[in-house]
N, C-alpha and C positions, 0 to 999 in steps of 0.2 A: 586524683583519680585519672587514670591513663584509660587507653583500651587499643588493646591491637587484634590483627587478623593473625589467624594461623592457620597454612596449611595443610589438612589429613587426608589418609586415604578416603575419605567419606565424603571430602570437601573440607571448604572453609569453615575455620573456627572461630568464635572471639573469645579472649580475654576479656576482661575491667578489671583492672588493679586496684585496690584500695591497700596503698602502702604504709607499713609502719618504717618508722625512723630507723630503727634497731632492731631488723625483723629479726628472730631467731626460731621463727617457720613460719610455711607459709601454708594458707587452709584454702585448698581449691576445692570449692565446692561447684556441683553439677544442677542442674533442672529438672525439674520431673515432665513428665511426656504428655501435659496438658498445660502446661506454662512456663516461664522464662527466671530471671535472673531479679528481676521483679517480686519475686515471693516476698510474702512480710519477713518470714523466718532469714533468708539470706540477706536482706538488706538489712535487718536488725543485728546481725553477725557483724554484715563492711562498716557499718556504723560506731561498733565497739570494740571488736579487738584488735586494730590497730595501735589503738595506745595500748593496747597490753604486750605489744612487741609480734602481733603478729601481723604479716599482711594478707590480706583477705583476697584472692583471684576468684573471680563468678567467670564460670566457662561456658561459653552459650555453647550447644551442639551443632553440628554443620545444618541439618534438617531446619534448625531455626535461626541460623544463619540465614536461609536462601528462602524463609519466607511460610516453609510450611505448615499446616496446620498439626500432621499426627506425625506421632514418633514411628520413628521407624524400628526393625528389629531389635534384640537386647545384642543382639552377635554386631550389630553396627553402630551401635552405640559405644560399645566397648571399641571399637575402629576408632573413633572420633578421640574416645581420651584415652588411648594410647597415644592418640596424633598431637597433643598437647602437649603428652607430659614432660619434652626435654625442656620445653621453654617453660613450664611451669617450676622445674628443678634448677632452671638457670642460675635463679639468685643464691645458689649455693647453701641454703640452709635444708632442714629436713621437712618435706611435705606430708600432711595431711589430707588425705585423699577423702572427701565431702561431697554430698551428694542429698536432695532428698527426692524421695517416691522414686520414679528410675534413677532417677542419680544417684540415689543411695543404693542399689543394686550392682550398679555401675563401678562403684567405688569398693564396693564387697567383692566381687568376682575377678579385680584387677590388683589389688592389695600387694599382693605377694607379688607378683609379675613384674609390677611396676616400683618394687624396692618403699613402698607408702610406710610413713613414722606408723601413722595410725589411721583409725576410721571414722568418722563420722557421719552417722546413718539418719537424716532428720526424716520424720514420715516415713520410717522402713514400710513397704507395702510388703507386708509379712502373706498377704493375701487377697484375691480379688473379693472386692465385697459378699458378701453373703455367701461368701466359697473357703470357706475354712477348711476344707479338706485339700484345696490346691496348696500349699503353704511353701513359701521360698526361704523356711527358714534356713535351708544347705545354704544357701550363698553367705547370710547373716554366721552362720554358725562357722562359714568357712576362708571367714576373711585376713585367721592367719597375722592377726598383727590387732594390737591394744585397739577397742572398739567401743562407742557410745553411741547409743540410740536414744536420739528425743523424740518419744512419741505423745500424741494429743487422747488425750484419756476415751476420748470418743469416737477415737479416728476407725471409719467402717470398715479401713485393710489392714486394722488388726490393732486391738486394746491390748495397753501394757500388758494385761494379766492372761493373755494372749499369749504372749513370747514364753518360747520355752527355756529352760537354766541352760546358760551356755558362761564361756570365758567373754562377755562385756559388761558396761555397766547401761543405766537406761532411767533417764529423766521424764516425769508423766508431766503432760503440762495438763490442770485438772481442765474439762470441760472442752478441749480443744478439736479440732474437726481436723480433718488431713492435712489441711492448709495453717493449721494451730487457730482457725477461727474460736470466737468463744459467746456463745449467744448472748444477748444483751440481760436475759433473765440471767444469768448464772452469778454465783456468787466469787466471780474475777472476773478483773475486767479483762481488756485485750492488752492494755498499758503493761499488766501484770505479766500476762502469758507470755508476752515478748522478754520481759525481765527472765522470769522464767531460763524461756531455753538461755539469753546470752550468759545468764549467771553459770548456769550449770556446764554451757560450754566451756566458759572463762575458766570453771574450776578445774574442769577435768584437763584443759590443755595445760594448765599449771600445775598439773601432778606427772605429767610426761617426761621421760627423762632425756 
């Protein structure tokens, strides 16, 4: 595991690297706009697809870079990872552009702009809670290049059966809260839920061409 700073117009960014041996892509995945690179869901990622030949980059955004508490605009967010993504394409294989809650927004609305293999949209926030008529599903619907969303069955910005039929696929982890939490009553554990999404990750990156 490395980690460096990188430069954007928004400010400073960082890297962590979690390197595979024989990378043959690399899955940059983003934060969402109430926490960091720390999520159960992206360290359960840097943890296992490395040996699957991919390397795992967790990209902090500049705002949490320099300490702050709330995210700033989605138009500045998108500043920040455009401001990564040469050195995230350095290592010359094809990237996967990953994100979840704004990051997965982030990763939707930049796709095509930024030449991404594909998507991965963890905790798409389809919705603000209890606002189902705001719905983002244009950016989800508009990403333009192969796409998977692992959403948590319970998750309040928006249940699987929530998403409307579009060109992706989409993994329910059962019982899971935004964060893929999973109550202690439920009948999975959290062990599970984290198998869950990296299974389903693993498979869909392994159907990529």
């Amino acid at each position: 595991m490395t980690t460096e700073i990188v430069g954007t117009d928004a400010g400073d960014a960082r890297i962590t690297w979690h390197r595979a041996e024989k990378a043959r892509l690399v899955l940059a995945a983003g934060h969402g706009a109430g926490g960091g690179v720390e999520a159960r869901d992206l360290q359960a990622l840097a943890r296992t697809l490395p040996a699957l030949g991919v390397t795992v980059a967790l990209v902090e955004q500049p705002w949490r870079v320099a300490g702050k508490k709330v995210a700033p605009a989605p138009k500045t967010l998108d500043v920040g990872w455009r401001g990564v993504w040469p050195t995230l394409a350095k290592p010359g294989v094809p990237v996967i552009s990953a994100g979840r809650s704004a990051g997965a927004r982030v990763a939707c609305r930049t796709a095509v702009e930024l030449g991404a293999h594909a998507v991965l949209a963890l905790s798409f926030p389809l919705h603000p809670p209890g606002k189902p008529e705001k719905s983002r599903a244009e950016e989800l619907l508009g990403a333009g290049v192969p796409t998977l969303v692992v959403q948590g069955g319970n998750d309040p910005f928006g249940k699987p059966a929530e998403f409307p039929k579009g060109d992706f696929e989409l993994v329910e982890v059962a019982y899971g809260d935004h964060g893929f939490a999973v109550p202690k009553r439920a009948e999975t554990s959290q062990e599970r839920a984290l198998e869950v999404i990296t299974e389903g990750v693993a498979k869909w990156v392994g159907s990529l061409g």
